[in-house]
C-alpha positions in Angstrom: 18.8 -55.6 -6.1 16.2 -56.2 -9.0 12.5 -56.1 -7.9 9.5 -58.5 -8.6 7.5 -58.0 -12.1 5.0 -57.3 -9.3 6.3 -54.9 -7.2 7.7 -52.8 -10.3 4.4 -52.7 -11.5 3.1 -51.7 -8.1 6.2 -49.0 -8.0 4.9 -47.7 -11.8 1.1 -46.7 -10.3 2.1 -44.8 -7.6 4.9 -43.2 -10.3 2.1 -42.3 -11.7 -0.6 -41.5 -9.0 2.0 -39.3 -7.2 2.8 -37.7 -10.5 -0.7 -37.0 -11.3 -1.6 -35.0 -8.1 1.9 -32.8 -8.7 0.7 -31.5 -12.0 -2.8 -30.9 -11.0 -1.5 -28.4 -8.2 1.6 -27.4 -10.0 1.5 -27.4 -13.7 3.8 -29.4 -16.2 6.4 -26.9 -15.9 6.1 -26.7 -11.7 6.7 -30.6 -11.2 10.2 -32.3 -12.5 10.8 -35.9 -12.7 13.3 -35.7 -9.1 10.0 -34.4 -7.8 7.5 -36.9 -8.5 10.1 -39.8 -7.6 11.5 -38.2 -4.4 7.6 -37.7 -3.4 6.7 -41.5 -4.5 9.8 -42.6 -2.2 11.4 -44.0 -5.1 15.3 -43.4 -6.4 15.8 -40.8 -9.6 17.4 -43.8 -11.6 14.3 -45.7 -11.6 12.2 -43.4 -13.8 13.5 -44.3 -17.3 13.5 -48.3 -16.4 8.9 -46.8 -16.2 8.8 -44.3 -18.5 10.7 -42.9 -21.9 10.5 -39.3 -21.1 8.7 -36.4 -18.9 6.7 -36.0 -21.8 5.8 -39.4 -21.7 4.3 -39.5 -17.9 2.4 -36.2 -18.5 0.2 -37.7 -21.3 -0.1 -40.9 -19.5 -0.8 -39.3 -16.7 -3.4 -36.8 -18.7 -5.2 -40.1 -20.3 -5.8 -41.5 -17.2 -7.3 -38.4 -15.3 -9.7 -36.8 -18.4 -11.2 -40.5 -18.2 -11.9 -40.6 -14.6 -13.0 -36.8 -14.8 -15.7 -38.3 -17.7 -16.6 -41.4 -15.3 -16.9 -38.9 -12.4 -19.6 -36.6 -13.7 -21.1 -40.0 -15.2 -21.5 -41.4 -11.9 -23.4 -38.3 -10.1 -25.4 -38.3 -13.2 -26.9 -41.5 -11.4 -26.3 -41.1 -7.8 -29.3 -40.0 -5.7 -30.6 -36.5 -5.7 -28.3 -34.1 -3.8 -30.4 -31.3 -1.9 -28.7 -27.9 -2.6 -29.9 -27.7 -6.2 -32.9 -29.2 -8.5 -32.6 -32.4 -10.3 -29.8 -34.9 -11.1 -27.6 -32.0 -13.1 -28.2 -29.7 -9.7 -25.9 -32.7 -7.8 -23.8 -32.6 -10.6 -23.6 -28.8 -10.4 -22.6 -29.0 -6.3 -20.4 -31.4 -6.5 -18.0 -29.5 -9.4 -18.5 -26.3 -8.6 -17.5 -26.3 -5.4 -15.1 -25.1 -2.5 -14.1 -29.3 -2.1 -13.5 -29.0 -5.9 -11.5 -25.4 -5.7 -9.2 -25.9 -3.0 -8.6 -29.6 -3.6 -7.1 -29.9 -6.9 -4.6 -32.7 -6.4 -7.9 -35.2 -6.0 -9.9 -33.7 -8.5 -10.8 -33.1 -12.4 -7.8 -32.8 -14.5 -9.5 -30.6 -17.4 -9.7 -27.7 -14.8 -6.4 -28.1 -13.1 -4.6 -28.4 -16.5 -6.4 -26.8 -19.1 -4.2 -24.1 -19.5 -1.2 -25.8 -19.3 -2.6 -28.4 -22.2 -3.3 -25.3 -24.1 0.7 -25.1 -25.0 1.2 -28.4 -25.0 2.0 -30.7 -28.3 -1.1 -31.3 -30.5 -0.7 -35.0 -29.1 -1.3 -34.0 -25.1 -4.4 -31.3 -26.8 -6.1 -34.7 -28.6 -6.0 -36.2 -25.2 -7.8 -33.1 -23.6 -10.0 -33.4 -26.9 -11.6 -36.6 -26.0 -12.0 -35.8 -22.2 -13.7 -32.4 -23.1 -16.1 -34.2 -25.3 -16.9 -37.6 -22.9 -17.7 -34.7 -20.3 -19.9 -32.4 -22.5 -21.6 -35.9 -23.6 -22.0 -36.9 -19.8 -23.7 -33.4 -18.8 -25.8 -32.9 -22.2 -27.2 -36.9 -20.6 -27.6 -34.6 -17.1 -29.7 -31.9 -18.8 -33.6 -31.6 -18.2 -34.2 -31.4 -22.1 -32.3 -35.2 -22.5 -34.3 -37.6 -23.1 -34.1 -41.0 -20.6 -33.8 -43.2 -24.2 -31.5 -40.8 -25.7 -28.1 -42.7 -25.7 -26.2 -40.2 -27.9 -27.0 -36.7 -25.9 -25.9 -33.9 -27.6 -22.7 -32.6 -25.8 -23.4 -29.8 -23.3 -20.0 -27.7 -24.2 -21.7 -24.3 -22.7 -22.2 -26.0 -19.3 -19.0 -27.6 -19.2 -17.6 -24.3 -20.0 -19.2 -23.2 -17.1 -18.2 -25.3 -14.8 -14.7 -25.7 -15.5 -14.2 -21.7 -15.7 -15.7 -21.3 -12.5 -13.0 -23.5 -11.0 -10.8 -21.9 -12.9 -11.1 -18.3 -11.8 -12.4 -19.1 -8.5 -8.8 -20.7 -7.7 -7.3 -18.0 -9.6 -8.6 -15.3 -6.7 -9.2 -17.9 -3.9 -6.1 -16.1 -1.8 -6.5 -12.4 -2.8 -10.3 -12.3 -2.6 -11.9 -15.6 -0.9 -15.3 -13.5 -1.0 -15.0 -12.9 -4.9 -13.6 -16.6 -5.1 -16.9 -18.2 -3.4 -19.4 -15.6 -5.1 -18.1 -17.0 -8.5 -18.6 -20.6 -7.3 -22.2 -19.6 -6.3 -23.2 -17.3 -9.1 -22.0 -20.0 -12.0 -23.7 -23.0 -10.0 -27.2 -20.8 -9.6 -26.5 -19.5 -13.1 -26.5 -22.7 -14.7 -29.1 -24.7 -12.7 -31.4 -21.3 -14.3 -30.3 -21.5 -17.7 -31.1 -25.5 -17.6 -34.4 -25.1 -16.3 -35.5 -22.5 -19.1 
């Protein structure tokens, strides 16, 4: 039975939703296309009627997430002051590098859950990861306490996004062995940063 224009479209987001939150917690290579359509409650078949290849979904998939990892740390730049740590880049700072963040990685920022695998991916999936890497930097260099409120080119903040997404990084890397080591690194990079920022 052939579905609606509407309800194919509806069936293609939550291809790709469903998708999305496999890779981030298992990887490119973790997550096959029976995976993501068995999980979606959709039939095998269906895929290439949605999509051309694997391939194909990842980098959609990738696009999508890098530009709502940029419009996250864009929004806390202008959300109300969080208590934990100083100024607008300290709520920033809490709300990436995080336990929520660490152990959540389905929900959250895509440059941290798949920077790796992105790293041996096709130069086409890296110039995705390119432009997410630099709207972030650009959104935290706008977070730092040296940017200027009518600066609306801020110079990207690479070293703190560094930071932040290596934190997540090795803290999920230990969080099982060592769940002491895995929170100390959370703590030390957040505190570290805020420090540098404010010097």
């Amino acid at each position: 039975m052939r579905v609606s224009r509407q309800q194919a479209a509806a069936n293609r987001e939550r291809v790709l939703d469903v998708a999305a939150a496999l890779f981030r917690v298992h990887g490119f290579n973790g997550v096959s296309i029976a995976d993501v359509m068995r999980t979606s409650g959709l039939t095998h078949g269906g895929f290439y009627g949605q999509f051309d290849s694997k391939e194909a979904l990842i980098e959609e998939c990738c696009s999508r997430g890098v530009q709502d990892s940029v419009a996250e740390v864009r929004r806390e730049r202008t959300s109300p002051i969080g208590p934990a740590a100083p100024g607008v880049l300290g709520e920033v700072l809490d709300d990436y590098v995080s336990a929520s963040h660490r152990d959540n990685p389905q929900s959250r920022c895509t440059v941290a859950a798949l920077a790796n695998d992105a790293g041996r991916a096709p130069t086409e999936l890296q110039s995705v990861f390119a432009s997410g890497v630099t709207g972030m930097a650009q959104a935290l260099g706008a977070s730092s306490s040296r940017a200027s409120s009518q600066d609306d080119h801020p110079t990207p903040d690479y070293f703190l996004l560094a930071g932040m997404v290596g934190a997540i990084v090795l803290s999920r890397a230990v969080r099982d062995a060592d769940p002491a080591l895995s929170d100390r690194i959370l703590k030390d990079t957040r505190d570290g940063l805020v420090a540098a920022d404010s010097r």
